[in-house]
N, C-alpha and C positions, 0 to 999 in steps of 0.2 A: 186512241193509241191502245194496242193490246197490252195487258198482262204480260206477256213476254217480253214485247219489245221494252218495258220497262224495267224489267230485268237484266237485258242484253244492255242497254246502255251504261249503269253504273260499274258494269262485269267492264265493257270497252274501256271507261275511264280509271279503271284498278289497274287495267295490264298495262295503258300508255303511261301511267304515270313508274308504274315499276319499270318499264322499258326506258323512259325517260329518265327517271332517276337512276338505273345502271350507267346509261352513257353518261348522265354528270360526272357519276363515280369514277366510273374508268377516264372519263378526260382528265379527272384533278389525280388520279394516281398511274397513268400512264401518260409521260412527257417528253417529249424529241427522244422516244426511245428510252425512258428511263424507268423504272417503277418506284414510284414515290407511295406504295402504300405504308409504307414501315417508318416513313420520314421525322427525322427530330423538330423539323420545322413545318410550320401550317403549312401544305401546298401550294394556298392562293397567294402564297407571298414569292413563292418561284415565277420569275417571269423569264420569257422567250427573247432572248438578247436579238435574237434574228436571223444567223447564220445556222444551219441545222449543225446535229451533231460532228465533228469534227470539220465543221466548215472552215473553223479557224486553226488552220491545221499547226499540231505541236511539230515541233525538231526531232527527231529523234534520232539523226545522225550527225548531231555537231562537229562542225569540221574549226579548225583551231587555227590561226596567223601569232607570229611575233606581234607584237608592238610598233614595229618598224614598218609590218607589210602592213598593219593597219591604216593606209591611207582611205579608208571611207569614212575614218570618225575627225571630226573638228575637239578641240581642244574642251570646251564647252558643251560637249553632247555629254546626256546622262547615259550610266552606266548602273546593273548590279553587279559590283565586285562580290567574289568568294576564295578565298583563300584558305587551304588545308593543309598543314604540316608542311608548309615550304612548297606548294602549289597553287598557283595564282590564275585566276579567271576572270576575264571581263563581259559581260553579255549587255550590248549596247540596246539601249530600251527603244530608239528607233528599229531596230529588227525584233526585238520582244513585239512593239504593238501589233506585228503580222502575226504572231502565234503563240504569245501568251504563257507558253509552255518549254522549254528543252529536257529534253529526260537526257541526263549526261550521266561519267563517274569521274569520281575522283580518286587518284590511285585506288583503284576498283571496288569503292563504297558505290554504290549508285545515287544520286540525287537527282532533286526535280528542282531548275528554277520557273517561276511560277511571275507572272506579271499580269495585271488588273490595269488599262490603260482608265477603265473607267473609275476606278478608285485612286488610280498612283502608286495601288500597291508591289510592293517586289519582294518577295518570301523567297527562302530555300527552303528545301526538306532534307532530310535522309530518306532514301525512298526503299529502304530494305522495309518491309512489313512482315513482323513474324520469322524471318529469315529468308525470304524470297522479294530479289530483285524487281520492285514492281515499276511499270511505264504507266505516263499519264497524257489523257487528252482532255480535248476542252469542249465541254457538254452542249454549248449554245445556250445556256441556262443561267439563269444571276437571280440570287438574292443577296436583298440591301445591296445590287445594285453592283454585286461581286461577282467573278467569276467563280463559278461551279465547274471544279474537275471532275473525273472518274477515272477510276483504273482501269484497267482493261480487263485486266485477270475476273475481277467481279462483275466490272458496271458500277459498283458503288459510286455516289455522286459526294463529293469533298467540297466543303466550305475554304476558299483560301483565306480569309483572315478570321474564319474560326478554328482552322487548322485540324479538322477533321472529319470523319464521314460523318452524312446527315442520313445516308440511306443506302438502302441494297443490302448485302453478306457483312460488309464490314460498318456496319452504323456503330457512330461513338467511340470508334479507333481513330486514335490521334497519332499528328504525324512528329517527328522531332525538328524543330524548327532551327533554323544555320544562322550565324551572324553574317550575314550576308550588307555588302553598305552600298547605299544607295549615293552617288557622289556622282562629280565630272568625270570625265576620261583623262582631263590635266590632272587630277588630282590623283586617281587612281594608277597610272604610270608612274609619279612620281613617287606613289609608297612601292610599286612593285613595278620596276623597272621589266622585271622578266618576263612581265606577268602575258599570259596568252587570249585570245582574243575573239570571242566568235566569229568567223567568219561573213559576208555579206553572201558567200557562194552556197546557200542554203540549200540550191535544189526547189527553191519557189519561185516566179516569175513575180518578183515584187518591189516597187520603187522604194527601197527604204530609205531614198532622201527627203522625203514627204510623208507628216503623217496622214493618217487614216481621221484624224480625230479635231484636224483644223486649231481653232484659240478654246476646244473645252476645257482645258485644265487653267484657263485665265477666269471663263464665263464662273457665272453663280446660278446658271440652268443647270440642271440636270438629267439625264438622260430616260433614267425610268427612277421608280419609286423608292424611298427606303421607311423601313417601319418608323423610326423617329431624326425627327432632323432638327440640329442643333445649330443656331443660327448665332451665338456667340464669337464669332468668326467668319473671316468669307469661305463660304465652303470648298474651296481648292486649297485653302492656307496647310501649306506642309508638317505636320507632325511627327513627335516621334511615339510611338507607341511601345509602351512596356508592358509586362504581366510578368509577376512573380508571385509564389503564393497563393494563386486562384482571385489577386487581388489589382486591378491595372491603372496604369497612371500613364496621361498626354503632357507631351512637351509640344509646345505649337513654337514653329520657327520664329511665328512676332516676338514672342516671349522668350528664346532663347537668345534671339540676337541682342536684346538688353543688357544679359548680363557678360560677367570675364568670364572666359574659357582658358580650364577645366573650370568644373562647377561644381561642386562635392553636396549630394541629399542624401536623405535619407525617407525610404520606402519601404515598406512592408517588411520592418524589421529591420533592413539590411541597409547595408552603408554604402553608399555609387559614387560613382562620379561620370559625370555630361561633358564630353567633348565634342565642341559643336563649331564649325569650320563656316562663318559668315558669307565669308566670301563663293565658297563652292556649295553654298547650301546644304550641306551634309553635317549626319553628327554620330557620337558613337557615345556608347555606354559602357561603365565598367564596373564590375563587382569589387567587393575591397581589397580582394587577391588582386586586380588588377588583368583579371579573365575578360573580355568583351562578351555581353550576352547578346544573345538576340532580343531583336529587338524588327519593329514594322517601322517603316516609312510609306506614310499613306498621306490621300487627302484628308484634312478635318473631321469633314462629316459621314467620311464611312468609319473611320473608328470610333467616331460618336455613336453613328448607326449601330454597330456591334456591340460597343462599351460604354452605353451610355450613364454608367455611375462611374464611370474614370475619374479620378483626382486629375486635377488641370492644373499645370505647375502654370502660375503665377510669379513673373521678376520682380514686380511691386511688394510682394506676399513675404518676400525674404530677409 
């Protein structure tokens, strides 16, 4: 072997490896269309849910029925109610699991509700940012196993049960979260009789009598990975999730159906009270004024996932 060619080889192996090593680069910081160099979160913990970006496509023209025309929901289907200043809204989480997403307003505030079929979660927002009305879609992206929004206006990618951007223009703007309550359709008719009603006439060609997602919210599989997982429960067991104070605490349904409803604790200073409805599986929180705060209903193990030093209300413990 020449002199040279001994040269030339090491030179080959410097540039495939720097070639190689940009395409890692650029595959862990460019993702169904997204740029994650800026990211709050490690990249390799972003996984590809399956559908490309807006594969699961959001609402963005929700069309609204009485209660009455509501004949596609049964008594017993869940719902996320919203109510604002004497305005009532039901969004039936059988048409949520198609799209995750409605950018709606309420007497012309704009919000997002937002649903994770693979966590259980159902979030509102306000979705003014800054002062401008922003829409959202649904990225085909999950960490811990969550759905990953973006706005449109940026591309920013949004954490729904971190409640804020992880990346893009807007990394680390947080959004303002709704007391939004996760409950039946009998349940929620009965506090708001008036109340209006997503539509099934979506503008999608999609069976919403059938989910997409078969017995997973029974199973104790999982679908893709979460950084930590908290096996003190079965991980579908319904929660309530708090945060006050930059400090959070879980109410797990086993544990709330023990004790009498209201419930009066005391959390991160402040004084609450838990209204938790056995029967409709649902529950609600209230500050000592008797304000309802927001609050998450999720699976177990994704707000374990996310919060994993949450105070665990214990009915034994009291």
């Amino acid at each position: 072997m020449t002199p040279g060619r001994l040269i030339i080889y090491p030179l080959l192996l410097v540039i495939i490896s720097i070639v190689f090593k940009d395409q890692i680069v650029s595959a862990l910081t460019q993702y169904n269309g997204f740029d994650l160099s800026n990211s709050l979160i490690n990249v390799k913990e972003i996984h590809h849910g399956g559908p490309a970006k807006d594969g699961i496509p959001a609402i963005d023209k929700p069309v609204f029925v009485s209660a009455q025309q509501a004949d596609y929901l049964n008594n017993n289907d869940r719902i996320l109610g919203l109510s604002i200043n004497g305005l009532a809204k039901a969004y039936p989480i059988k048409i949520l699991n198609y799209h995750e997403i409605v950018n709606d307003f309420f007497l012309q505030k704009a919000v997002v509700i937002t649903y994770c079929p693979l966590c259980g979660s159902g979030i509102g927002y306000f979705a003014d940012i800054k002062g401008k009305n922003t829409t959202f879609g649904v990225s085909g992206l999950l960490y811990n196993s969550d759905v990953l929004l973006y706005d449109r206006e940026t591309n920013s990618l949004w954490s729904q049960l971190l409640s804020k951007a992880i990346s893009g223009k807007r990394k680390g703007t947080e959004l303002e979260m709704l007391a939004v309550n996760h409950t039946t359709w009998q349940d929620w008719k009965k506090q708001y009789p008036n109340t209006l009603v997503l539509s099934d006439k979506t503008g999608f060609d999609r069976d919403y009598s059938r989910t997409p997602y078969g017995s997973y919210d029974q199973s104790r599989s999982l679908y893709f990975p979460v950084n930590q997982l908290n096996r003190d429960y079965h991980p579908k067991e319904y929660v309530l999730g708090l945060k006050l104070s930059d400090k959070t605490k879980v109410y797990p349904f086993a544990e709330l159906s023990k004790i009498k409803s209201p419930y009066n604790d005391s959390f991160a200073g402040s004084e609450i009270t838990i209204v938790f409805d056995a029967e409709n599986r649902t529950g609600k929180i209230f500050d000592e004024n008797q304000n309802e705060l927001p609050i998450v209903t999720s699976f177990w193990f994704a707000w374990m996932a996310f919060y994993p030093e949450s105070e665990v209300f214990k009915a034994d413990r009291q």
